[in-house]
C-alpha positions as CSV (number, residue, x, y, z in Angstrom):
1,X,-14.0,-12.0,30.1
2,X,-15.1,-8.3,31.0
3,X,-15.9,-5.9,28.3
4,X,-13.3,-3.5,29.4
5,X,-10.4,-6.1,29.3
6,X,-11.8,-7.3,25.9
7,X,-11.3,-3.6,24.6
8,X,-7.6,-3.8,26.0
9,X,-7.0,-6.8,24.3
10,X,-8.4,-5.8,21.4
11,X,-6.5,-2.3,21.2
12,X,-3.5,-3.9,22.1
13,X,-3.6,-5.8,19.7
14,X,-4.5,-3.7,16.6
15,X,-2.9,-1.0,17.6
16,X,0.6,-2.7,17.7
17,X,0.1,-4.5,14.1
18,X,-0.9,-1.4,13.1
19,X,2.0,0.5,13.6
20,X,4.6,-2.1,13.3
21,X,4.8,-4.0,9.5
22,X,7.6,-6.4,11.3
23,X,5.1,-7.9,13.0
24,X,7.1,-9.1,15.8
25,X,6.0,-5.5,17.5
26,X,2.8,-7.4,19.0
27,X,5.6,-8.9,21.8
28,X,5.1,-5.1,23.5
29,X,4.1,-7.1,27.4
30,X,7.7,-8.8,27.0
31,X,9.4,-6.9,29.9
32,X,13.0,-5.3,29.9
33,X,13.5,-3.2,33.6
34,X,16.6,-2.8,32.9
35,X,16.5,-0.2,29.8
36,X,18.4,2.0,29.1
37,X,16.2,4.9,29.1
38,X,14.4,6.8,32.3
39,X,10.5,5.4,32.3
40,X,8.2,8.5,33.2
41,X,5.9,8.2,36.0
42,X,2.1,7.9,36.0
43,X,0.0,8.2,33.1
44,X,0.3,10.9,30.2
45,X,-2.5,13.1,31.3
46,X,-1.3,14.4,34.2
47,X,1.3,16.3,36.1
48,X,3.5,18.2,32.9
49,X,4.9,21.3,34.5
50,X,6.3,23.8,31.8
51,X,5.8,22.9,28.1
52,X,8.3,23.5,25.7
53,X,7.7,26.2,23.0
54,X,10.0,26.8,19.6
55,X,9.9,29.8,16.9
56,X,10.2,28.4,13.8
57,X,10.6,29.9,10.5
58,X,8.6,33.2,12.3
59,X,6.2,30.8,13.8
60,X,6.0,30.0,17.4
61,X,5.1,26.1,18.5
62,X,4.3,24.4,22.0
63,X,4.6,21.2,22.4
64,X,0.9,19.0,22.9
65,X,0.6,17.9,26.9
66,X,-0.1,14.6,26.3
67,X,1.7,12.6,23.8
68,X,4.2,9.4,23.9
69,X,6.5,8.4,21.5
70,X,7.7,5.2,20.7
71,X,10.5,3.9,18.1
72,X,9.8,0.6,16.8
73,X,12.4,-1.4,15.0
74,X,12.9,-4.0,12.8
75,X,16.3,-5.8,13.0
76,X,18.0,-7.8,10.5
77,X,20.4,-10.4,11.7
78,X,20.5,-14.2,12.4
79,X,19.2,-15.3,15.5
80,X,16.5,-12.8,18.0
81,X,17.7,-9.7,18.9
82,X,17.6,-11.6,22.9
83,X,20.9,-12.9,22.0
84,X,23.8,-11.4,24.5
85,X,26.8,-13.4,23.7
86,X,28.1,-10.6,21.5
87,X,31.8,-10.3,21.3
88,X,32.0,-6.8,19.0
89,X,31.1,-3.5,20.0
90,X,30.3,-3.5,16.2
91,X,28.1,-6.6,15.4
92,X,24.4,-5.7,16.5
93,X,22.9,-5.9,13.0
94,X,21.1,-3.2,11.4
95,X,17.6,-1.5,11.7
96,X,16.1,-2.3,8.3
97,X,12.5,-0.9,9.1
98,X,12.1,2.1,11.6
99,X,9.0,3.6,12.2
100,X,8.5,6.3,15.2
101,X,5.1,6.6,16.4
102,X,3.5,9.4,18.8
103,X,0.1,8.7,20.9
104,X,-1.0,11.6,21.2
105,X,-3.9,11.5,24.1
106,X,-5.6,15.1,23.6
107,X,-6.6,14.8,20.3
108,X,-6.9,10.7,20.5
109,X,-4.9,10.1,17.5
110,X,-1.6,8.2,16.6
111,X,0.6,9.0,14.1
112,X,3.1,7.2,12.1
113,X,6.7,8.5,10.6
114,X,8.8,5.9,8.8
115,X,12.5,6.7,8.6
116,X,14.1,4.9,5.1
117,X,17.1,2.5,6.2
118,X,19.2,4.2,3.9
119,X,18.6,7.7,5.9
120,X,21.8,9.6,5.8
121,X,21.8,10.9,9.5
122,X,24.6,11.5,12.6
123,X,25.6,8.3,13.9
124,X,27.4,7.8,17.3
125,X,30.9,6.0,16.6
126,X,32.5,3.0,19.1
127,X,36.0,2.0,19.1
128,X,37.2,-1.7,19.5
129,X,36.8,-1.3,23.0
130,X,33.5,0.0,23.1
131,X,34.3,3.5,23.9
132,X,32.2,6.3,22.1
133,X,34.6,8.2,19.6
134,X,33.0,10.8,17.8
135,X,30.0,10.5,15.0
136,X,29.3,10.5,11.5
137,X,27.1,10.8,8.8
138,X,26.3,7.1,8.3
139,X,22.9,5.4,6.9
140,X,20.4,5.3,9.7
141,X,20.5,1.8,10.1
142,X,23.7,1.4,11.0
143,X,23.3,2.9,14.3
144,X,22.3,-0.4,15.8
145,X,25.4,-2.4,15.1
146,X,27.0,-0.5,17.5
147,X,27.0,-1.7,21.2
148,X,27.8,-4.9,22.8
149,X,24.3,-5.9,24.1
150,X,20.5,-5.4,22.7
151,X,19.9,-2.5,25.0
152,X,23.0,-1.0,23.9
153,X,21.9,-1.3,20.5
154,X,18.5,0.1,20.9
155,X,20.3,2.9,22.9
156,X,22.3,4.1,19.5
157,X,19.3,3.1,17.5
158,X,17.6,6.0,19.4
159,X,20.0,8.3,19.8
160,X,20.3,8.3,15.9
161,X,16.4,9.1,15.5
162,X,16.7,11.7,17.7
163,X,19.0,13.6,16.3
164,X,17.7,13.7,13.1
165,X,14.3,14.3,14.7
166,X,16.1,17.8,15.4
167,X,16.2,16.5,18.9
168,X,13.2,15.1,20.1
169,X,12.8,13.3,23.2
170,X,11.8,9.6,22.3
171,X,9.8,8.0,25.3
172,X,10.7,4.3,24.2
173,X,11.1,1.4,22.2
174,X,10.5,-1.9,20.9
175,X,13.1,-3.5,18.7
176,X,12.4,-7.1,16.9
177,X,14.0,-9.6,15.0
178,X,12.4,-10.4,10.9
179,X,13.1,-14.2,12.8
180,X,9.3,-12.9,14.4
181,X,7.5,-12.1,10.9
182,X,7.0,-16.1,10.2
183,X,5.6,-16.5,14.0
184,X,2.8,-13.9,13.9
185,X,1.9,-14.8,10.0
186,X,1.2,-18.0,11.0
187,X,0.0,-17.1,13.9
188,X,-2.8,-15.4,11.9
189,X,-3.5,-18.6,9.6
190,X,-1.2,-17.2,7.1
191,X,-1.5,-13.7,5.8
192,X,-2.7,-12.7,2.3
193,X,-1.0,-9.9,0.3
194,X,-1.2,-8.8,-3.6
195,X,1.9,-8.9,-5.7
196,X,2.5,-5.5,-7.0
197,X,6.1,-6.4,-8.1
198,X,7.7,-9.9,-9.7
199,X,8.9,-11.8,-7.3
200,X,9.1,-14.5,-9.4
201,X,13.2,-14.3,-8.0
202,X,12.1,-15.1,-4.5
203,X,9.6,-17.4,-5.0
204,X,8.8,-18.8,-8.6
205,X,5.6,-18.7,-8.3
206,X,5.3,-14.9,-7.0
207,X,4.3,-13.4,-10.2
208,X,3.2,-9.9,-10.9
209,X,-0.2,-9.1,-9.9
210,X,-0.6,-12.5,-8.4
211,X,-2.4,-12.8,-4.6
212,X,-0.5,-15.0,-1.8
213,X,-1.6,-16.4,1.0
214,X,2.0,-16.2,3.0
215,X,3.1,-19.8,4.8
216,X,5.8,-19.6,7.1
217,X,9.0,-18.1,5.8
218,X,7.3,-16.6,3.2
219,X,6.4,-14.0,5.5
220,X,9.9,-13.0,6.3
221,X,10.7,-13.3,2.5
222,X,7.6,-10.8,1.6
223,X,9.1,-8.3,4.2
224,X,12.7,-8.3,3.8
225,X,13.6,-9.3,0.0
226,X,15.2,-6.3,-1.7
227,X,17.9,-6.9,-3.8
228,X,16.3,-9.1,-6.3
229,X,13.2,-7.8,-6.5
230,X,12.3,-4.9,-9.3
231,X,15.2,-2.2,-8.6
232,X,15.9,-3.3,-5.8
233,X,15.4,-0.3,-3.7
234,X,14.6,0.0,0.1
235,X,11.9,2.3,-1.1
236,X,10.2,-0.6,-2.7
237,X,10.2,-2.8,0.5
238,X,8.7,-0.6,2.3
239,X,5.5,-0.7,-0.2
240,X,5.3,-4.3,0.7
241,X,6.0,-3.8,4.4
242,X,2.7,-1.8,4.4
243,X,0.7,-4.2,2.2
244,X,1.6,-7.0,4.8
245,X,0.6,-4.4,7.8
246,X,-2.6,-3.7,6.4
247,X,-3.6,-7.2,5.4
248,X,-2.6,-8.5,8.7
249,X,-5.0,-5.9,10.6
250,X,-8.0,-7.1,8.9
251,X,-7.1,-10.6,9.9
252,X,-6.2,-9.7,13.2
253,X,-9.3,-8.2,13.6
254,X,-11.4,-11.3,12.1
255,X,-9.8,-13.9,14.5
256,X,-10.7,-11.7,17.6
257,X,-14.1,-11.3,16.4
258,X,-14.6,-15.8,16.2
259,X,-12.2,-15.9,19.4
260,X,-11.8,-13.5,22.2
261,X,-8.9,-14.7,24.0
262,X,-6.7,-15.2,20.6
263,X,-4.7,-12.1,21.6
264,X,-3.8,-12.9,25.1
265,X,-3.1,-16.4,22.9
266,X,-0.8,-14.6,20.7
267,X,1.1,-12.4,22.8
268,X,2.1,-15.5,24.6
269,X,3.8,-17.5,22.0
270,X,5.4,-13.8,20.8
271,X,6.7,-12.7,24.5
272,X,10.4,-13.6,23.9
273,X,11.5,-12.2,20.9
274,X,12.0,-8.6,21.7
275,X,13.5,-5.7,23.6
276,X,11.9,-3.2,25.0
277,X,12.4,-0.4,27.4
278,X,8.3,-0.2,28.6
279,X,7.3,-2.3,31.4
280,X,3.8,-3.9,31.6
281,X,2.4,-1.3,33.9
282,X,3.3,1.5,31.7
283,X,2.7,-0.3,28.8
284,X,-1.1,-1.2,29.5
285,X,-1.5,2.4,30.6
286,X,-0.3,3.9,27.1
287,X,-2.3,1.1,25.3
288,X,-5.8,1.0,27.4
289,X,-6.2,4.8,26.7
290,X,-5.5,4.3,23.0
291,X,-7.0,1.2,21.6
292,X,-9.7,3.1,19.8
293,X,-7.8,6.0,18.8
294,X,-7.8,7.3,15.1
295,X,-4.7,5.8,13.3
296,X,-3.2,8.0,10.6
297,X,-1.8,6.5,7.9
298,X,2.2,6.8,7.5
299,X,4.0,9.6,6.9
300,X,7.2,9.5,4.5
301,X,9.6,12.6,4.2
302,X,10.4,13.3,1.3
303,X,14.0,13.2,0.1
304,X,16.3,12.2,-2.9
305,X,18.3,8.7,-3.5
306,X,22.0,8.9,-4.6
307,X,24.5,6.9,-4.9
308,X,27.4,7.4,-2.4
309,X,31.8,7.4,-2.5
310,X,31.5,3.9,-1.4
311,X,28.6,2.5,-3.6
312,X,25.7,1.8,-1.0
313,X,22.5,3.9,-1.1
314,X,21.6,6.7,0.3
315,X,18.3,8.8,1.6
316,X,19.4,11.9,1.9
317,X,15.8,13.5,3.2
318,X,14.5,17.0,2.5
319,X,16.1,19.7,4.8
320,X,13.9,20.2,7.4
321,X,11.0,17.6,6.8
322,X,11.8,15.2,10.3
323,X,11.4,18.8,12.2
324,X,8.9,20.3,10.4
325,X,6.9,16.8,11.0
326,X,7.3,16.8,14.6
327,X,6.0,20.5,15.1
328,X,2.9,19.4,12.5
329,X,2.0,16.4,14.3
330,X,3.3,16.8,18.5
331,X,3.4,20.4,18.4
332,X,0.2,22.9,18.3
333,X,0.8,26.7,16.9
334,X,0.7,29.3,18.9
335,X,-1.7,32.2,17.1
């Protein structure tokens, strides 16, 4: 195996775990032509025309040549998010983890902005029939259910994260099932992760403080418990989300170092279970620029939890922050 294609690999690989706590975001090669959003052409480094500028708050931004954007998502329903036998234009499941992240080839860095589940954002509506009829403030994740196929799914998914990106164009996206956590843990030899809540209600022998070496379904348990586990807030989750990310990097990166063709290995068992917009060509030219870019860690806006009229949760986040984010981190000032 050459050098160069053992870098690919190898920033294929990282960077995807990297970014995507559901683990089942390492299926990126799994192809979907049919998407339901336009692919640009050629690589990101070339050809731009006119870049878009924006005053804000007295300041004036343009946007950075070179970046792509991808929203990664973590469904949770029974079954992979393949499926197309749906019968409801309202049954797609919801998006429990969403995590946008920009590539951003000039200044060879990718950055990381996780939207809360509970995000109270503008939601595109469908009737019974599947016609769109109007939108409302609904929590994030409910913009998935909507739509009677995966794509269709993704489609609101997006459309959701753009709008309360103030907007912003989102290049693509990779949407998974928790059904792929258990696949890649093993996959890994089981990942290990410290206990920094009691979990002794998921697992009796989850105790506080305690480390676990995850087996199987534990993996999806460690991800996606919520309810029973300290207050039982989304909030909480996503701490442990991040734990299993980080931990499954470092082992991700030991079992390339004792076998080089363990990620071509892995992305073959992990092909099928996802949906994506990306096709291999495009993919491998977004990933074999990046693999050795600087990862910043994850960005959370801030925001406030209340209680709504109907008794679920909800993120309502600080006015501004998704905007102000996206002209901090894709946009450069203008002096």
């Amino acid at each position: 195996m050459s050098k160069q294609r053992r870098a690919r690999i190898r920033g294929l690989i990282f960077l995807v775990i990297g970014v995507a706590v559901l683990a089942g975001v390492l299926i990126f090669l799994q192809l979907n032509e049919n998407g339901q959003f336009q692919e640009s052409r050629g690589t990101m480094s070339e050809g731009f025309g006119t870049l878009k500028t924006i005053d804000w708050n007295g300041q004036k931004y343009r946007e950075k040549p070179a970046v792509t954007t991808m929203l990664i998502a973590g469904v949770d329903r029974d079954g992979t998010i393949t499926e197309t036998n749906t019968t409801s234009y309202r049954d797609g499941g919801q998006a429990d983890f969403l995590l946008l992240m920009a590539i951003d080839h000039t200044d060879k860095k990718i950055y990381r902005f996780q939207i809360e589940r509970d995000t109270m954002a503008e939601v595109d509506i469908l009737g019974v029939f599947g016609n769109e009829v109007g939108t409302r403030i609904l929590q994030i994740c409910l913009a998935h259910s909507f739509g009677a196929t995966p794509a269709d799914n993704a489609k609101y998914t997006v459309r959701a994260v753009q709008n309360l990106l103030g907007g912003l164009e989102i290049d693509g996206y990779y949407m998974v099932d928790y059904t792929s956590v258990p696949v890649l843990n093993d996959a890994l030899g089981g990942v290990t992760v410290h206990l920094d809540f009691d979990m002794t209600s998921v697992h009796p022998e989850w105790t506080l403080g305690s480390t676990v070496t995850l087996q199987g379904k534990e993996a999806e348990d460690f991800v996606r418990a919520r309810m029973t586990v300290g207050a039982g807030t989304n909030e909480e989750r996503m701490v442990r989300q991040n734990e299993f990310m980080t931990n499954a990097i470092k082992q991700m990166n030991s079992k390339l170092s004792e076998n080089l063709s363990f990620g071509e290995e892995l992305l073959t068992t992990l092909k099928d279970i996802s949906v994506t917009n990306f096709t291999q060509k495009r993919l491998l030219e977004e990933l074999n620029q990046a693999y050795n870019f600087e990862i910043q860690a994850v960005d959370h806006p801030a925001g406030e939890y209340t209680i709504g009229s109907d008794g679920f949760v909800e993120f309502h986040m600080e006015e501004d922050a998704a905007v102000e984010w996206v002209l901090n981190h894709l946009y450069t000032k203008v002096e």
